[in-house]
C-alpha positions in Angstrom: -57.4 87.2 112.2 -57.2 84.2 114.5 -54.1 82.0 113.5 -56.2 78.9 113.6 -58.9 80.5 111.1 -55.2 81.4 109.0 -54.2 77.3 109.0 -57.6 76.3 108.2 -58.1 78.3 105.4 -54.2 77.4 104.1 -55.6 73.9 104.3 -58.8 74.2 102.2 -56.9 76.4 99.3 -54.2 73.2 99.4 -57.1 70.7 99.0 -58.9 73.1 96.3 -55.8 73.4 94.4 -55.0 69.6 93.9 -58.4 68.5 92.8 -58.6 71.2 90.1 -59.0 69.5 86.4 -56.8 69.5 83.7 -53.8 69.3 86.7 -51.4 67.2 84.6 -50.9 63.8 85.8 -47.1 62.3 85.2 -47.1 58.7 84.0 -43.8 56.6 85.0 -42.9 54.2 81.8 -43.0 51.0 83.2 -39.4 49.3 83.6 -38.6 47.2 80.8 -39.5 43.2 81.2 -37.0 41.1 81.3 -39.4 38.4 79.7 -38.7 39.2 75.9 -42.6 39.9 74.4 -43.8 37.7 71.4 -44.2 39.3 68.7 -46.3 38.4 65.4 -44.7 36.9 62.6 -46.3 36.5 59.5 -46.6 33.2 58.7 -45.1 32.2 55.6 -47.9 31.0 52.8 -47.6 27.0 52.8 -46.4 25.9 49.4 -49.6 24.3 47.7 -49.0 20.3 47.4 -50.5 19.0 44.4 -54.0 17.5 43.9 -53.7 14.1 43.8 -54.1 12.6 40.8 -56.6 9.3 40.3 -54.9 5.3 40.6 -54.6 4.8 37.1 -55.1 1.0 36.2 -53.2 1.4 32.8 -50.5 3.4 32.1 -50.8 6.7 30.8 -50.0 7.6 27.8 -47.4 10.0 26.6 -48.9 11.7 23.3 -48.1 8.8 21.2 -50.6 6.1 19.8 -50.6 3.3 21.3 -49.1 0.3 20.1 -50.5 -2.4 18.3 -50.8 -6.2 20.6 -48.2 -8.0 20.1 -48.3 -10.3 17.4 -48.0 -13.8 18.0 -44.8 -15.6 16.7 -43.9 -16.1 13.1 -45.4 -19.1 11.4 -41.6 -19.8 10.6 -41.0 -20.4 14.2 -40.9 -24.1 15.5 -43.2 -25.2 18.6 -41.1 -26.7 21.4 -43.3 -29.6 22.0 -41.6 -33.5 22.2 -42.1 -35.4 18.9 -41.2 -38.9 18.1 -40.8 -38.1 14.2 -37.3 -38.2 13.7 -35.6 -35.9 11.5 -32.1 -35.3 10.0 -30.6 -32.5 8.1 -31.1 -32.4 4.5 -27.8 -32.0 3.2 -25.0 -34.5 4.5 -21.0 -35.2 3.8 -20.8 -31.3 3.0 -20.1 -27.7 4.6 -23.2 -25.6 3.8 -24.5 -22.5 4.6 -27.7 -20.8 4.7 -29.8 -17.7 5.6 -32.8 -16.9 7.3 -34.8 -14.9 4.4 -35.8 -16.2 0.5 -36.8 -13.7 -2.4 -40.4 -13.8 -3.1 -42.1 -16.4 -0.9 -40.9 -18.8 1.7 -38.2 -21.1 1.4 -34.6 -21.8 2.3 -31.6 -22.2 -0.2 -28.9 -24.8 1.5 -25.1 -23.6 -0.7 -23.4 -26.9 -0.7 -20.8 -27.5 -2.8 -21.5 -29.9 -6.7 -22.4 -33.4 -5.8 -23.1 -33.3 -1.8 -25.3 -35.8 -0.6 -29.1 -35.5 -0.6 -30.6 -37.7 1.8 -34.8 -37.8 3.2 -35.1 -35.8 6.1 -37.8 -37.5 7.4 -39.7 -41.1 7.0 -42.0 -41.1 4.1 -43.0 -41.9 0.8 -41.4 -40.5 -2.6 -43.9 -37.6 -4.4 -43.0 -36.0 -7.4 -39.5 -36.7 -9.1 -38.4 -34.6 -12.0 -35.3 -36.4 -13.6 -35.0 -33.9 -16.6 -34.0 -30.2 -16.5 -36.9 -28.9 -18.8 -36.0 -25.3 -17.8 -35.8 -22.5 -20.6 -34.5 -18.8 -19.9 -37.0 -17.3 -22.4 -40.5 -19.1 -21.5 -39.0 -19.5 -17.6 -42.0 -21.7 -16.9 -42.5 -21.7 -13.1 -43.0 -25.6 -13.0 -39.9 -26.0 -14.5 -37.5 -23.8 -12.4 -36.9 -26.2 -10.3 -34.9 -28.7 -12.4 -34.0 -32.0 -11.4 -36.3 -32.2 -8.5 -37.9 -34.4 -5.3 -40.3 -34.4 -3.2 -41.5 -36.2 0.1 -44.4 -36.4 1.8 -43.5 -37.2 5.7 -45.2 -40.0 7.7 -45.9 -36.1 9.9 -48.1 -35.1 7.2 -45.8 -32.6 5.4 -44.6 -32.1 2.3 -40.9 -31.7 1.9 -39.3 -30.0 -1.6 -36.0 -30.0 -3.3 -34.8 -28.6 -6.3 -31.7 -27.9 -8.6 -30.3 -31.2 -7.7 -27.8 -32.6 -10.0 -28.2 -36.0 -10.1 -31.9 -38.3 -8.3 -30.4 -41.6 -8.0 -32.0 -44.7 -9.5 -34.9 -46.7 -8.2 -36.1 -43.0 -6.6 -39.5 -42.6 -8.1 -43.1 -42.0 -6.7 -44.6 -44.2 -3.9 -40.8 -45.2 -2.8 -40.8 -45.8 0.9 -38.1 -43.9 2.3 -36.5 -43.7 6.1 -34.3 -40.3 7.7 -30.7 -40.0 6.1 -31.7 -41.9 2.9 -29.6 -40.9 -0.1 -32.0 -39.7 -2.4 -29.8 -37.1 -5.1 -27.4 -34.7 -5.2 -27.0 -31.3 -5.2 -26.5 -29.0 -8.7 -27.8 -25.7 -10.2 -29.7 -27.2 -12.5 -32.9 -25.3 -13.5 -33.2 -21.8 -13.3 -29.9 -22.1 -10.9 -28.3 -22.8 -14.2 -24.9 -20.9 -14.2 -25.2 -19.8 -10.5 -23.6 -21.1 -7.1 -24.8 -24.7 -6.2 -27.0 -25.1 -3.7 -30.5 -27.1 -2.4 -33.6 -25.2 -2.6 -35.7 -26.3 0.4 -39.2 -26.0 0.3 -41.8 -27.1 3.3 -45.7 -27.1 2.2 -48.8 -29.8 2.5 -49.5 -32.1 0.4 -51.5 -31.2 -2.8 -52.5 -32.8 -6.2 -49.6 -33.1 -8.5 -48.4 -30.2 -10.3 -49.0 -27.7 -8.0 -45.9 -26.1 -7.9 -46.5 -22.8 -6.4 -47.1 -24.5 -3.0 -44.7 -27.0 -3.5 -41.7 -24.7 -3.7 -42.6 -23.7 0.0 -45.2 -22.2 2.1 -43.9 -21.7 5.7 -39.8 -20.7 6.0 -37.8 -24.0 6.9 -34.6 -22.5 8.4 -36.0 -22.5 12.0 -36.1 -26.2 11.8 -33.1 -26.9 9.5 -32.1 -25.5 12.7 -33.1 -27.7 14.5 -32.4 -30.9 12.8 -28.3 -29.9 12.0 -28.0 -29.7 16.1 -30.2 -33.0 16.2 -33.1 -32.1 18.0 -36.4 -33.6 16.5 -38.9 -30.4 16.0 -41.7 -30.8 13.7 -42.5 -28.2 11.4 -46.5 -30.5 11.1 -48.2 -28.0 13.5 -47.0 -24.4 12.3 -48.0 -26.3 8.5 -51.2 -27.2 9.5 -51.9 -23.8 10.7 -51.0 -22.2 7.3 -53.1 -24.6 5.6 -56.1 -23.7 7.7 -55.1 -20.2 7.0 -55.1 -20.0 2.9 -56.7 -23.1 1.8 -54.8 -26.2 0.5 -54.5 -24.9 -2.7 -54.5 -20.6 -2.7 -53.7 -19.4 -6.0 -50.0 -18.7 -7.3 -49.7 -15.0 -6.4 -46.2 -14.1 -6.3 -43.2 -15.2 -9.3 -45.6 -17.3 -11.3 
């Protein structure tokens, strides 16, 4: 055989060979990047922020009921307004003491030692006087448990009590004109006080016909404005009395230690 017809047909089984399928075909890994390749990171769950709750115009509340309005201040308590009454304390010449409660109904005992001075706390006119000590243990009448007593009705309108007195002066009777500091008695434990520590039983009420007692003794609580009066500031109880008056009629019924 020719040796060209021996290349050429070296040259066709070369070609045949390499295009034969299934020849395997070598893959070269590609070279590593240097650029680093993101990878997925779950994403952590966002913590759920609360619902937002509705403005609230009132507070809310916290399981308990709520409380009551606040009630308005004590009929005891004196209004700050001006006044051109002018008042002194009670008791004069004497230490005394007193609290800020009475048993029963309102009122103010003023301890004082036997004799102290009595005088008008206000400008007025005389009311009631009892000049005898009537008072028995066993029938304890209540118009009698006062003793030797006085009254005064104030040019303000109000009725002004005390009791247990030792002594009411002379020429101290009803209709008796009288002006602030005006010795009117003294003070005892006469009465049902009979036996006990002296003092003045203060009582501040409205006017009524005579021999009603039970208002007499005292309606609204006269500390706030004894008070008052003892560091000399002129504060009418008329007002706050008034309003009590309005409240249970001029003359309620004796409810309490009749």
């Amino acid at each position: 055989m020719p040796a060209l017809a021996l290349v050429i047909m070296a040259l066709i089984a070369a070609l045949t060979a390499c295009s034969r399928p299934g020849s395997p075909s070598r893959l070269v890994p590609p070279s590593p990047s240097s650029t680093p390749v993101a990878t997925a990171t779950p994403t952590p769950a966002m913590a759920s922020s609360p619902i937002p709750t509705p403005f609230l115009k009132h507070a809310p509340t916290t399981g308990r009921s709520a409380s009551p309005p606040r009630p308005a201040a004590p009929a005891s308590q004196p209004p700050t307004a001006a006044t051109t009454t002018r008042y002194v304390f009670p008791v004069q010449g004497c230490t005394v003491s007193y609290g800020h409660s009475h048993h029963d109904y309102p009122a103010t005992d003023i301890f004082a030692a036997q004799g102290c001075l009595l005088v008008a706390p206000v400008t007025g006119h005389i009311d009631e006087v009892s000049s005898v000590d009537r008072w028995n243990s066993r029938s304890n009448n209540g118009a009698d448990r006062g003793g030797l007593s006085i009254s005064i009705v104030g040019a303000d309108g109000v009725r002004y009590y005390g009791s247990h007195l030792s002594a009411v002066f002379a020429g101290i009777g009803p209709g008796v004109p009288v002006n602030p500091g005006d010795p009117i008695g003294r003070v005892g434990s006469s009465g049902d006080a009979r036996g006990g520590p002296t003092h003045l039983h203060f009582g501040i009420s409205w006017p009524t016909a005579l021999g009603i007692w039970w208002v007499r003794r005292g309606e609204i609580y006269p500390w706030p404005y004894l008070d008052a009066w003892r560091a000399g500031h002129d504060v009418s109880p008329a007002p706050v009395v008034a309003a009590e008056r309005a409240r249970v009629g001029t003359m309620p019924p004796c409810r309490i230690d009749c």
